[in-house]
PDB file of the backbone (N, CA, C, O) and the ligand in Angstrom, with CONECT records:
HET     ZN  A 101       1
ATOM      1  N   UNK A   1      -3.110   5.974 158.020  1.00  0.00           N
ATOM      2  CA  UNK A   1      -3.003   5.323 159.297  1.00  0.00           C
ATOM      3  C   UNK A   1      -1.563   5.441 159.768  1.00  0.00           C
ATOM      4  O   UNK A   1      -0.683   5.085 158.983  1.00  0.00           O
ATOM      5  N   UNK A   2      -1.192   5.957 161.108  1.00  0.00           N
ATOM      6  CA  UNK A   2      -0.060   6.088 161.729  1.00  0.00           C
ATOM      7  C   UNK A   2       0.008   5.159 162.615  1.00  0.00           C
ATOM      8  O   UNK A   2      -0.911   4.645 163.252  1.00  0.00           O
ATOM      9  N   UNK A   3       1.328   4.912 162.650  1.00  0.00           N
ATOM     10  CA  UNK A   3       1.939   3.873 164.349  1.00  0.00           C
ATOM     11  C   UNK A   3       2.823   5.176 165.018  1.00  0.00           C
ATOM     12  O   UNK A   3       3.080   6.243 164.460  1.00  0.00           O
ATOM     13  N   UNK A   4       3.006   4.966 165.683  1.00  0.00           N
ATOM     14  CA  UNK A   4       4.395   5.477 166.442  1.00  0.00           C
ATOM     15  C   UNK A   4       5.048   4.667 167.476  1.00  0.00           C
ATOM     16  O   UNK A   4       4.488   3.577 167.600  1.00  0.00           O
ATOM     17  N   UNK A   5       5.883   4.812 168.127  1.00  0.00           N
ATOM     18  CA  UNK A   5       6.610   4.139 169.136  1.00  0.00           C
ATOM     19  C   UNK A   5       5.949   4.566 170.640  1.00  0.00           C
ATOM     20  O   UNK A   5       5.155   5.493 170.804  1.00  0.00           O
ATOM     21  N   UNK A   6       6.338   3.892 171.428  1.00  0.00           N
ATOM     22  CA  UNK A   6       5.612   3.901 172.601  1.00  0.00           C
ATOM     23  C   UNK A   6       6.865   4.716 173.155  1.00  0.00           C
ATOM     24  O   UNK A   6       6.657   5.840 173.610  1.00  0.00           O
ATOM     25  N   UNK A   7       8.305   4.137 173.133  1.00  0.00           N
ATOM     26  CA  UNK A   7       9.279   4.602 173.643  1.00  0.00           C
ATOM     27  C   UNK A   7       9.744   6.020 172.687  1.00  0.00           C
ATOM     28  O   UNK A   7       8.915   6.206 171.796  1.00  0.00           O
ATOM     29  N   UNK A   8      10.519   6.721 172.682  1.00  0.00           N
ATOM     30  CA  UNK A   8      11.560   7.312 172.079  1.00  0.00           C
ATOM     31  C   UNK A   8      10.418   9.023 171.635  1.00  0.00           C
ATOM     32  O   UNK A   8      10.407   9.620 170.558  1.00  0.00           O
ATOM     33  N   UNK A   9       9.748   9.309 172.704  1.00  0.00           N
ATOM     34  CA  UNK A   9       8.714  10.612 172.383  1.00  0.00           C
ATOM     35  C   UNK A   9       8.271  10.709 171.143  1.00  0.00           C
ATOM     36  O   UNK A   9       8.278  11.534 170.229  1.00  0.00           O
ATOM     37  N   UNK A  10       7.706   9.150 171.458  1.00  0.00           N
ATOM     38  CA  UNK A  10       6.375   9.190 170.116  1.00  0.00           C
ATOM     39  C   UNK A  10       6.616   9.048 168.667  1.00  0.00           C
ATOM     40  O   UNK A  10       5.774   9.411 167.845  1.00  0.00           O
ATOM     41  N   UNK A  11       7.815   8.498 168.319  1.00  0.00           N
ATOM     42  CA  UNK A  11       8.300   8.250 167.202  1.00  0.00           C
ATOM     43  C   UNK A  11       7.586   7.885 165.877  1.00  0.00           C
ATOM     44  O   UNK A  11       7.141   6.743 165.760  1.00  0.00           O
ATOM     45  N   UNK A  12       7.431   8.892 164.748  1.00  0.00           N
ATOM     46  CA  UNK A  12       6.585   7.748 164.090  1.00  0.00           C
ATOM     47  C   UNK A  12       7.214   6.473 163.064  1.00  0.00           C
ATOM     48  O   UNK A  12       8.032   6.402 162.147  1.00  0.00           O
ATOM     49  N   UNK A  13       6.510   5.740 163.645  1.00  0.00           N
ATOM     50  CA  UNK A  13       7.134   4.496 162.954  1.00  0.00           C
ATOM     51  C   UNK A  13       6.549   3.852 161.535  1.00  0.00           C
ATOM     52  O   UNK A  13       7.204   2.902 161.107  1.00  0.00           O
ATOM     53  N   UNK A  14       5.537   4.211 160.856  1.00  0.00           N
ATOM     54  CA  UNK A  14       5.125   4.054 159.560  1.00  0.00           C
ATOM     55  C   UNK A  14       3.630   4.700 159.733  1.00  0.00           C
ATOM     56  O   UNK A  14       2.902   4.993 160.682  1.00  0.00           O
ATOM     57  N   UNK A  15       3.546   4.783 157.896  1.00  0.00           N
ATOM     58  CA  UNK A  15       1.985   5.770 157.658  1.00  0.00           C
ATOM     59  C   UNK A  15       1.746   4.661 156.960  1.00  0.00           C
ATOM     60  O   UNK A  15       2.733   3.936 156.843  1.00  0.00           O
ATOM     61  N   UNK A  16       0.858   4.323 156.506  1.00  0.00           N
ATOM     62  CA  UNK A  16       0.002   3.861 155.270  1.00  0.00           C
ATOM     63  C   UNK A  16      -1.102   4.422 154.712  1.00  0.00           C
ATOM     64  O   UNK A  16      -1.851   4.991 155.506  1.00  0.00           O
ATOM     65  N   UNK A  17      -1.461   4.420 153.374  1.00  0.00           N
ATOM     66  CA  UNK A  17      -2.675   4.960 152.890  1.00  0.00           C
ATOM     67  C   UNK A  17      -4.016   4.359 152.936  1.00  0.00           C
ATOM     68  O   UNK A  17      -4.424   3.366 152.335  1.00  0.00           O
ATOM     69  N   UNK A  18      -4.561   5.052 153.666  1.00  0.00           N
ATOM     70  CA  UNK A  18      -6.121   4.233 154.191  1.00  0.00           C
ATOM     71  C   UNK A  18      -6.766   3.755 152.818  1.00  0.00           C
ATOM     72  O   UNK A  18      -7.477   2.749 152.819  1.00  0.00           O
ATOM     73  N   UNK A  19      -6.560   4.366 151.809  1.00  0.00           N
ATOM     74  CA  UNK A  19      -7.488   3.981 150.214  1.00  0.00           C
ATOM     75  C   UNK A  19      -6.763   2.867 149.612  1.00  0.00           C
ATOM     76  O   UNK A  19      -7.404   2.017 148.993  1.00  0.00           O
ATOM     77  N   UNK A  20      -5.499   2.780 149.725  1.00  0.00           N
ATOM     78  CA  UNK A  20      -4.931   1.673 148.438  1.00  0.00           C
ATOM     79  C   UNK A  20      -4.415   0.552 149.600  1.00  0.00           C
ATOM     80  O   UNK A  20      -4.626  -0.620 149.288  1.00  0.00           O
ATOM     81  N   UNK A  21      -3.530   0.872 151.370  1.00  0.00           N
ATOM     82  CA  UNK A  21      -2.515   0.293 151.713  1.00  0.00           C
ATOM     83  C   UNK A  21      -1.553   0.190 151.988  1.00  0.00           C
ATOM     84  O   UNK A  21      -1.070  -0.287 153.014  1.00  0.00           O
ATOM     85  N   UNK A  22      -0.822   0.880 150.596  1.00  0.00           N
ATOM     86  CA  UNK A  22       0.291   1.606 150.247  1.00  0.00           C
ATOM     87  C   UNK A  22       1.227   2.070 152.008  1.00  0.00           C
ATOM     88  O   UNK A  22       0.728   2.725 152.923  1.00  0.00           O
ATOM     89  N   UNK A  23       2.781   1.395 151.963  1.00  0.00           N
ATOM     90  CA  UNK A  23       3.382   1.839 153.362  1.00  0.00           C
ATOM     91  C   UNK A  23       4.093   2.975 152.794  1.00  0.00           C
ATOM     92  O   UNK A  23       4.817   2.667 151.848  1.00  0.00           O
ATOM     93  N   UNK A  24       4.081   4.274 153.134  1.00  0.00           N
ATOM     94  CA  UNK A  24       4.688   4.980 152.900  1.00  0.00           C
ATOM     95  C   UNK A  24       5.999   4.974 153.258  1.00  0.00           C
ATOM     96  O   UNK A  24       6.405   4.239 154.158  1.00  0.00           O
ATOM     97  N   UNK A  25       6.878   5.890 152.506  1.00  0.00           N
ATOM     98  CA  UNK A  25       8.625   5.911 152.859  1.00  0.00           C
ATOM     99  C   UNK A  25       8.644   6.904 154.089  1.00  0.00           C
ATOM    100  O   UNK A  25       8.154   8.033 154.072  1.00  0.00           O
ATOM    101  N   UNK A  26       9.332   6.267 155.234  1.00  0.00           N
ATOM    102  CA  UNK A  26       9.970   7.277 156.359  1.00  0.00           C
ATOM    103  C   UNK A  26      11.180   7.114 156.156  1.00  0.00           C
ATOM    104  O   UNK A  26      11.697   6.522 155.208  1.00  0.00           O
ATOM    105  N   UNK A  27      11.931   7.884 157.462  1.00  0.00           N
ATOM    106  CA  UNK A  27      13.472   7.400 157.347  1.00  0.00           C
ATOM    107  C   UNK A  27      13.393   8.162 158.719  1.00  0.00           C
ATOM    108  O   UNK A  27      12.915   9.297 158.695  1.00  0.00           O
ATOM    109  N   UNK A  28      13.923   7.511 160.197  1.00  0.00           N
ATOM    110  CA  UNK A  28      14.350   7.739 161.308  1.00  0.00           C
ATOM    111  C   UNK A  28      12.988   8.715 162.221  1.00  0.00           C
ATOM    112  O   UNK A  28      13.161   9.313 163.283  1.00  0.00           O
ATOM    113  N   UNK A  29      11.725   8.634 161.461  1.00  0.00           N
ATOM    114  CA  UNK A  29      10.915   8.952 162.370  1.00  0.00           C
ATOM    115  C   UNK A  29       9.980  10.335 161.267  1.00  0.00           C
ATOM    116  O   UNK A  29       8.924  10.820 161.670  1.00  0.00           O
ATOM    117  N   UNK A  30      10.613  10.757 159.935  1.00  0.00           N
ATOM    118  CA  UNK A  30      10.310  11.423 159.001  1.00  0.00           C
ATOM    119  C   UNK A  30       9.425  10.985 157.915  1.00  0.00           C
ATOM    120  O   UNK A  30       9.953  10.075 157.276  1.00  0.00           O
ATOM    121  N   UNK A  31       8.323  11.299 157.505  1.00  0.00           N
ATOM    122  CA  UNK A  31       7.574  10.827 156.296  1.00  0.00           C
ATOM    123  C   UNK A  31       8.547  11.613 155.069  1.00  0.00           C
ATOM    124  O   UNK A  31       8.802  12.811 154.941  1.00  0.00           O
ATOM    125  N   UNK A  32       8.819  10.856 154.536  1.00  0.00           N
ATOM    126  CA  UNK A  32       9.280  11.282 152.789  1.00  0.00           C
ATOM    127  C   UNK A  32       9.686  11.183 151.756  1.00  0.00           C
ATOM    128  O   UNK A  32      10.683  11.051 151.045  1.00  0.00           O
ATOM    129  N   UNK A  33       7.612  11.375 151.877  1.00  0.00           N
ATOM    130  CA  UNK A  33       6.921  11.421 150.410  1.00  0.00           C
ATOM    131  C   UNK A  33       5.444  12.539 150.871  1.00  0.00           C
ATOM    132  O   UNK A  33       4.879  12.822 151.928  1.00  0.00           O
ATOM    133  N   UNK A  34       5.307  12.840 149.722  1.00  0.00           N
ATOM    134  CA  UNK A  34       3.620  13.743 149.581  1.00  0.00           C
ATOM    135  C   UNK A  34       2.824  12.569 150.564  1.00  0.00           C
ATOM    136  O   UNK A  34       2.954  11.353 150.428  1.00  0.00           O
ATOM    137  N   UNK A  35       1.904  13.312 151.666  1.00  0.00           N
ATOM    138  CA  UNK A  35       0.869  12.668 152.127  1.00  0.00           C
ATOM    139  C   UNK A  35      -0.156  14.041 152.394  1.00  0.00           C
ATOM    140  O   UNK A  35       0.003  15.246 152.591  1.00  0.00           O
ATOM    141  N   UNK A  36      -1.560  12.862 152.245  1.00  0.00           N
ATOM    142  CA  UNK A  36      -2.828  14.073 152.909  1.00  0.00           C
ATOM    143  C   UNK A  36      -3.170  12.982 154.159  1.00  0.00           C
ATOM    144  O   UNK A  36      -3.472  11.789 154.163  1.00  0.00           O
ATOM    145  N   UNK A  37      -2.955  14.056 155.275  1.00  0.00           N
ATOM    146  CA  UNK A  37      -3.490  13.801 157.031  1.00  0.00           C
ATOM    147  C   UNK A  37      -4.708  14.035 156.831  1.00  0.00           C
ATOM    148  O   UNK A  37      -4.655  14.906 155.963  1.00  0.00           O
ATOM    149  N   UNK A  38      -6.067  13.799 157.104  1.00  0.00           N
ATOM    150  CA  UNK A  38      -6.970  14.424 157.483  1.00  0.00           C
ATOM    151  C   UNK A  38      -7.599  13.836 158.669  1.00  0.00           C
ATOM    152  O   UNK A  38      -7.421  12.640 158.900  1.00  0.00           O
ATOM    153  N   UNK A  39      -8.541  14.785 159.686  1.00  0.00           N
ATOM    154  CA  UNK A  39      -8.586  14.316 160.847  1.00  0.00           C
ATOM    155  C   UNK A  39      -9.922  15.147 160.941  1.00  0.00           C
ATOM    156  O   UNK A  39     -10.070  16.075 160.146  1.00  0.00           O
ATOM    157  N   UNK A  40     -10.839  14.887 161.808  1.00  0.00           N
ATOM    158  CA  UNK A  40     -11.613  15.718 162.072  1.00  0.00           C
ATOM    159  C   UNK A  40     -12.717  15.367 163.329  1.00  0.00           C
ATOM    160  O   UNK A  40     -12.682  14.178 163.648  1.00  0.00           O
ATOM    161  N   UNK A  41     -13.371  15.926 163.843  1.00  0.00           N
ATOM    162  CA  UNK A  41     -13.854  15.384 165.157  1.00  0.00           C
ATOM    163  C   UNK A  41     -15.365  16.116 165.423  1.00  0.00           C
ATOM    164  O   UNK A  41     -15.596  17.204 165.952  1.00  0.00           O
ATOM    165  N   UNK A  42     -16.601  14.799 164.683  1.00  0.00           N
ATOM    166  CA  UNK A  42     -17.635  15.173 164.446  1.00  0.00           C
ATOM    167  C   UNK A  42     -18.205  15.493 165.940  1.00  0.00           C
ATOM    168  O   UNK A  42     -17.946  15.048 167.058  1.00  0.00           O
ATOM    169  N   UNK A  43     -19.153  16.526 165.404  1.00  0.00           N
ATOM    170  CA  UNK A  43     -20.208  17.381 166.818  1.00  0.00           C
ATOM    171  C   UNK A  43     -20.982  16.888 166.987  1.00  0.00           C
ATOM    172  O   UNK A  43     -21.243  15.757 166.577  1.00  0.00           O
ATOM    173  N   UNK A  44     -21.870  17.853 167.921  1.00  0.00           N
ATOM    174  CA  UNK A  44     -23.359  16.981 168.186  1.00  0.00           C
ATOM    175  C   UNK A  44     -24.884  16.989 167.454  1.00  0.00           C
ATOM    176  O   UNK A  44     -26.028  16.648 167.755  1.00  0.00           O
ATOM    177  N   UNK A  45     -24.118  17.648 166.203  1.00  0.00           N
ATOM    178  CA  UNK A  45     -25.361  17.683 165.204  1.00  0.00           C
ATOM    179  C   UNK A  45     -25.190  16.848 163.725  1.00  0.00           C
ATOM    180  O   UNK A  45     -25.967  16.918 162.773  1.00  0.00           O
ATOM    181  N   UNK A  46     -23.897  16.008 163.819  1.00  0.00           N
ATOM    182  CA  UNK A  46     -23.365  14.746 163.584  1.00  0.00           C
ATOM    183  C   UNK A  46     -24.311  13.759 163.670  1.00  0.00           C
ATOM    184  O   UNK A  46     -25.332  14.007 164.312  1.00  0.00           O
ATOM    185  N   UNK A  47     -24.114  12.238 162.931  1.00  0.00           N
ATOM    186  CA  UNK A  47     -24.528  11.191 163.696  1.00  0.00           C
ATOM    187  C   UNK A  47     -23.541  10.338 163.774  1.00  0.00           C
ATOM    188  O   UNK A  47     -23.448   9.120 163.621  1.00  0.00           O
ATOM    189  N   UNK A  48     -22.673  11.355 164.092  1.00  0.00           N
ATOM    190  CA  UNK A  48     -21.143  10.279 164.344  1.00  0.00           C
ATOM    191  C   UNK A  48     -20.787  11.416 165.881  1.00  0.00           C
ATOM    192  O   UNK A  48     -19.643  11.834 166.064  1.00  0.00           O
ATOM    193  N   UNK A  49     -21.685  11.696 166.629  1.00  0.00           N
ATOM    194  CA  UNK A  49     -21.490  12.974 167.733  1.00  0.00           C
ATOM    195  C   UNK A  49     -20.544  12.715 168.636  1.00  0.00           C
ATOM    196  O   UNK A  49     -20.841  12.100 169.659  1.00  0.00           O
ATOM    197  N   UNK A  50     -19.121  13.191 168.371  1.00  0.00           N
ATOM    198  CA  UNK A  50     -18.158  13.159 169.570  1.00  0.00           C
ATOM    199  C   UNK A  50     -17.101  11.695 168.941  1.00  0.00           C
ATOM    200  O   UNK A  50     -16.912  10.981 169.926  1.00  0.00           O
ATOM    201  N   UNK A  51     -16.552  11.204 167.956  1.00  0.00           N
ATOM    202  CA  UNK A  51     -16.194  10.686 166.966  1.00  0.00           C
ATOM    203  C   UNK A  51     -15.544  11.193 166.572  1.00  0.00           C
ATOM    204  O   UNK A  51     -15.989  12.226 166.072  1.00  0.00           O
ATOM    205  N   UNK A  52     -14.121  10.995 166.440  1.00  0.00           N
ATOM    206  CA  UNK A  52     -12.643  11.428 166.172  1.00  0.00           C
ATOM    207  C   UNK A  52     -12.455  10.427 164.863  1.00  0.00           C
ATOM    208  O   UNK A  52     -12.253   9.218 164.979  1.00  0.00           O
ATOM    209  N   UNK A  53     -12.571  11.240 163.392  1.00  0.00           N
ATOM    210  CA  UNK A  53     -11.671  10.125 162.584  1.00  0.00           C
ATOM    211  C   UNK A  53     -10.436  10.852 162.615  1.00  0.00           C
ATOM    212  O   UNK A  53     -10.103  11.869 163.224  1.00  0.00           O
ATOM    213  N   UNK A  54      -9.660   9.878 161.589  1.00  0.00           N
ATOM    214  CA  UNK A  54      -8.225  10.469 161.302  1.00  0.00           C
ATOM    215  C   UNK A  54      -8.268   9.528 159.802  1.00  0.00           C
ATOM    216  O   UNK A  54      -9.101   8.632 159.663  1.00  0.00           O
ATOM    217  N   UNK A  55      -7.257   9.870 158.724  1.00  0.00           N
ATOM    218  CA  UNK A  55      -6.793   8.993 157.915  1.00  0.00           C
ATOM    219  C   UNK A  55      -5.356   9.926 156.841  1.00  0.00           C
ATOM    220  O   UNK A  55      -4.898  11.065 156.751  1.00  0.00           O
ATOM    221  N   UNK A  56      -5.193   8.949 156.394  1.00  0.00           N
ATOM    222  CA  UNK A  56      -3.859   9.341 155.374  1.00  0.00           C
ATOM    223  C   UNK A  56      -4.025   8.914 154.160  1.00  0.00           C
ATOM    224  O   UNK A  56      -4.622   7.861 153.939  1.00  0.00           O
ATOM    225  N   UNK A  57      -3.606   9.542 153.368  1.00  0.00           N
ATOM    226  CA  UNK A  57      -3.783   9.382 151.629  1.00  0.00           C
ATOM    227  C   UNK A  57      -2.702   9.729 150.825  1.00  0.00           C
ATOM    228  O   UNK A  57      -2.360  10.907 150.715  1.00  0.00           O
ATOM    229  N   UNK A  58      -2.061   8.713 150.183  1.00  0.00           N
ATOM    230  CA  UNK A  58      -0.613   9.005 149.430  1.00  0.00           C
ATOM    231  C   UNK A  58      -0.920   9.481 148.489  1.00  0.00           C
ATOM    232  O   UNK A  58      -2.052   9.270 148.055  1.00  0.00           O
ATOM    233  N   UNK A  59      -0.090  10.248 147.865  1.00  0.00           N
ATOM    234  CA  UNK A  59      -0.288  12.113 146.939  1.00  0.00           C
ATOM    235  C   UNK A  59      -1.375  11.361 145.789  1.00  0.00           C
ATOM    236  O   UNK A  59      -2.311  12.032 145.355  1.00  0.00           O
ATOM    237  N   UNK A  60      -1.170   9.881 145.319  1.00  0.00           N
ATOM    238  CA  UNK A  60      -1.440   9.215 144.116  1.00  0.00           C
ATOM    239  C   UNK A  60      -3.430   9.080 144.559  1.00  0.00           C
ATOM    240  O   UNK A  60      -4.289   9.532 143.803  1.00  0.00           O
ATOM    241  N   UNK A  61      -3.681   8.521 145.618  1.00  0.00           N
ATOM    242  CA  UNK A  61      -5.091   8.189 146.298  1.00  0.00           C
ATOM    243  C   UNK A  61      -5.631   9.871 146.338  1.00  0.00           C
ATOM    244  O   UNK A  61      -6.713  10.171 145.833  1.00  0.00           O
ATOM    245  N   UNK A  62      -4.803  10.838 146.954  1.00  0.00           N
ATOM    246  CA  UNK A  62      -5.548  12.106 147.454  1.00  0.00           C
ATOM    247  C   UNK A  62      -5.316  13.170 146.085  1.00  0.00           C
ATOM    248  O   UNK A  62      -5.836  14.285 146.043  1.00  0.00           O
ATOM    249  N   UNK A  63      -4.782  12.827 145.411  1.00  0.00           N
ATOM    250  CA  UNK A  63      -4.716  13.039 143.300  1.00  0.00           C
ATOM    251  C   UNK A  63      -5.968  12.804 143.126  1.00  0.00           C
ATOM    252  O   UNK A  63      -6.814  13.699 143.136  1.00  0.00           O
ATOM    253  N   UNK A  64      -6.290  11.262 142.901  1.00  0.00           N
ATOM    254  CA  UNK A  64      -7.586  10.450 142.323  1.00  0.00           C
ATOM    255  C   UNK A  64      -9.062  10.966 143.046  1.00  0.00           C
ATOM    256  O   UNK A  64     -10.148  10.908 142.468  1.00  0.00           O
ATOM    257  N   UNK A  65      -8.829  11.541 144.596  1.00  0.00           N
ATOM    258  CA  UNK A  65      -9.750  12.153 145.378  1.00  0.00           C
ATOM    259  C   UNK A  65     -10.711  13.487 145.313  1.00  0.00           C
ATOM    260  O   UNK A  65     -11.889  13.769 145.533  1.00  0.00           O
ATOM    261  N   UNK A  66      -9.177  14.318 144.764  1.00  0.00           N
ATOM    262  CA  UNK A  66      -9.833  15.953 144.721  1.00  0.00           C
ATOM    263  C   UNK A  66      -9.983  15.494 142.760  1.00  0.00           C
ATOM    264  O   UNK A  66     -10.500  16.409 142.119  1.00  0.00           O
ATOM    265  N   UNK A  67      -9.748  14.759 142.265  1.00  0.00           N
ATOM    266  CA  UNK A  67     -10.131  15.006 140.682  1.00  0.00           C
ATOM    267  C   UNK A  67     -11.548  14.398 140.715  1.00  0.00           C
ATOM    268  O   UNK A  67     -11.818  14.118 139.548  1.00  0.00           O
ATOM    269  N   UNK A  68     -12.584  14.064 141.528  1.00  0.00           N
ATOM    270  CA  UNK A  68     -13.668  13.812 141.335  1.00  0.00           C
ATOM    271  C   UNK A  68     -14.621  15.086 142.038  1.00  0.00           C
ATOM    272  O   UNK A  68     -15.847  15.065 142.155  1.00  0.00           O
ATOM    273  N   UNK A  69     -13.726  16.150 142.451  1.00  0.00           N
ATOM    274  CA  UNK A  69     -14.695  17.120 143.548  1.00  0.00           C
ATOM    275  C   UNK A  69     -15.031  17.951 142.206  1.00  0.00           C
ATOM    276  O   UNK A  69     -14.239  18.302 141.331  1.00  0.00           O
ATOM    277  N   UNK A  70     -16.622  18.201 142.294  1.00  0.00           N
ATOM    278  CA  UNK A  70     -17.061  19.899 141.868  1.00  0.00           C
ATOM    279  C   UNK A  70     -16.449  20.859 141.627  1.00  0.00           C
ATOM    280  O   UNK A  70     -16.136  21.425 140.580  1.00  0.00           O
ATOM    281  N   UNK A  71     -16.205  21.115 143.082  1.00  0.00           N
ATOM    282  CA  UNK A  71     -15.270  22.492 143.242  1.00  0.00           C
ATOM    283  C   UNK A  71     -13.693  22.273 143.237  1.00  0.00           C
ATOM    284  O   UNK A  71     -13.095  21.500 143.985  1.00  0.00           O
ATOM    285  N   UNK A  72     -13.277  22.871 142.523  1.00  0.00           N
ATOM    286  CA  UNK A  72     -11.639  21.914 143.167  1.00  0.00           C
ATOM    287  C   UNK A  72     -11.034  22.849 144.484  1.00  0.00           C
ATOM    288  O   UNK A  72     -11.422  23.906 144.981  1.00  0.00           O
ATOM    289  N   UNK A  73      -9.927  21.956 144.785  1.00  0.00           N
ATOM    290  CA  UNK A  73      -9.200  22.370 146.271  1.00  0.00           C
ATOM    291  C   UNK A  73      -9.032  23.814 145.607  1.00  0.00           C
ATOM    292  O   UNK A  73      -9.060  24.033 144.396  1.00  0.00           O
ATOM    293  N   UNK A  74      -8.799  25.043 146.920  1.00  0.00           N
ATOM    294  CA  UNK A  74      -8.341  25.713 147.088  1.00  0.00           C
ATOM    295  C   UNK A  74      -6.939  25.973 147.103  1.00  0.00           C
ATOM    296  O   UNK A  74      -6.248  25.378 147.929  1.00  0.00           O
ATOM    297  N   UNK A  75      -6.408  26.804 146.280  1.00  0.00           N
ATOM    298  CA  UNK A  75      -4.836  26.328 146.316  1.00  0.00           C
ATOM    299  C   UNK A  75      -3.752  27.968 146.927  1.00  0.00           C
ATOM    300  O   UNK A  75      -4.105  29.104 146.613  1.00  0.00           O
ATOM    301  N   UNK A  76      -2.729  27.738 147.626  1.00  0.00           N
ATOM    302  CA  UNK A  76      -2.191  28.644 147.630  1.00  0.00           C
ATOM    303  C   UNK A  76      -0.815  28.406 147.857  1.00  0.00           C
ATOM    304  O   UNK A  76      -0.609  27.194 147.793  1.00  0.00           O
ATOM    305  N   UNK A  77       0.338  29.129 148.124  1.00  0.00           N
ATOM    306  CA  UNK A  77       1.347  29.280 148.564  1.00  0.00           C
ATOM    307  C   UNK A  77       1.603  28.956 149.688  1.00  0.00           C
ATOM    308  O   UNK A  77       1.239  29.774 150.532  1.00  0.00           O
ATOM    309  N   UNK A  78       2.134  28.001 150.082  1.00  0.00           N
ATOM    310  CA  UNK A  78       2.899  27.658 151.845  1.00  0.00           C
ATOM    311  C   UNK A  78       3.891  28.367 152.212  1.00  0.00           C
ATOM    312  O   UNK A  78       5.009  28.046 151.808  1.00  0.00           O
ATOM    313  N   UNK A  79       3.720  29.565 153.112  1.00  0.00           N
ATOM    314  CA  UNK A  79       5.121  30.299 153.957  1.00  0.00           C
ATOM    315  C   UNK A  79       5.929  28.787 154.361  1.00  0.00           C
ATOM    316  O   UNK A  79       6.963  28.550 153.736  1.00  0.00           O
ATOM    317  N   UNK A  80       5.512  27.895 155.274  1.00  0.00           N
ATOM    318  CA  UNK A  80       6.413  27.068 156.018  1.00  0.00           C
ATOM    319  C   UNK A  80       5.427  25.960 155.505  1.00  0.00           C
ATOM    320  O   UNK A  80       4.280  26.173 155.111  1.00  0.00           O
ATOM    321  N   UNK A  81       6.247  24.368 155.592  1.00  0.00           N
ATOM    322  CA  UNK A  81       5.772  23.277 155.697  1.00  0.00           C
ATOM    323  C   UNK A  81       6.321  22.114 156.610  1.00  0.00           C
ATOM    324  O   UNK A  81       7.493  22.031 156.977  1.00  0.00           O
ATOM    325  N   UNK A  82       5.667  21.540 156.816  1.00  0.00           N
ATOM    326  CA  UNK A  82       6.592  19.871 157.888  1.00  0.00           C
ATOM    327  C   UNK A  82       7.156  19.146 156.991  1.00  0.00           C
ATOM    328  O   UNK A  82       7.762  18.125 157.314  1.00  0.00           O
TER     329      UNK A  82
HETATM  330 ZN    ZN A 101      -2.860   5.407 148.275  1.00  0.00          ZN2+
END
């Protein structure tokens, strides 16, 4: 979960982790620490049709997340990151 500022082009002003709570560390508008964003915006063959979630998961919650998947994440090399 994100805030941002209304003033100062959208500043973000704290994350928290939708699973534990947890306020993550910023500093002047920067997250940093490991987070998973995920966002996604169900269709019309959904029964959530036209339904925007969003959420955040600190590295420790989105750890505990992909160690229960089948398949595990796909992993590769990042050219660039935020
Ligand atoms: Zn967490």
């Amino acid at each position: 979960m994100r805030k941002y500022t209304k003033i100062e082009d959208n500043q973000l002003l704290e994350v928290r982790c939708n699973q534990c709570g947890r306020l993550l560390q910023t500093e002047n508008g920067m997250l940093k620490e490991g987070c998973f964003h995920g966002e996604n915006v169900f269709g019309y063959f959904s029964t959530k049709d036209g339904t925007r979630h969003s959420f955040d998961l600190c590295e420790t919650c989105y750890d505990s997340l992909i160690s229960k998947f089948e398949i595990p994440v796909e992993e590769s090399e990042a050219n660039e990151y935020l």
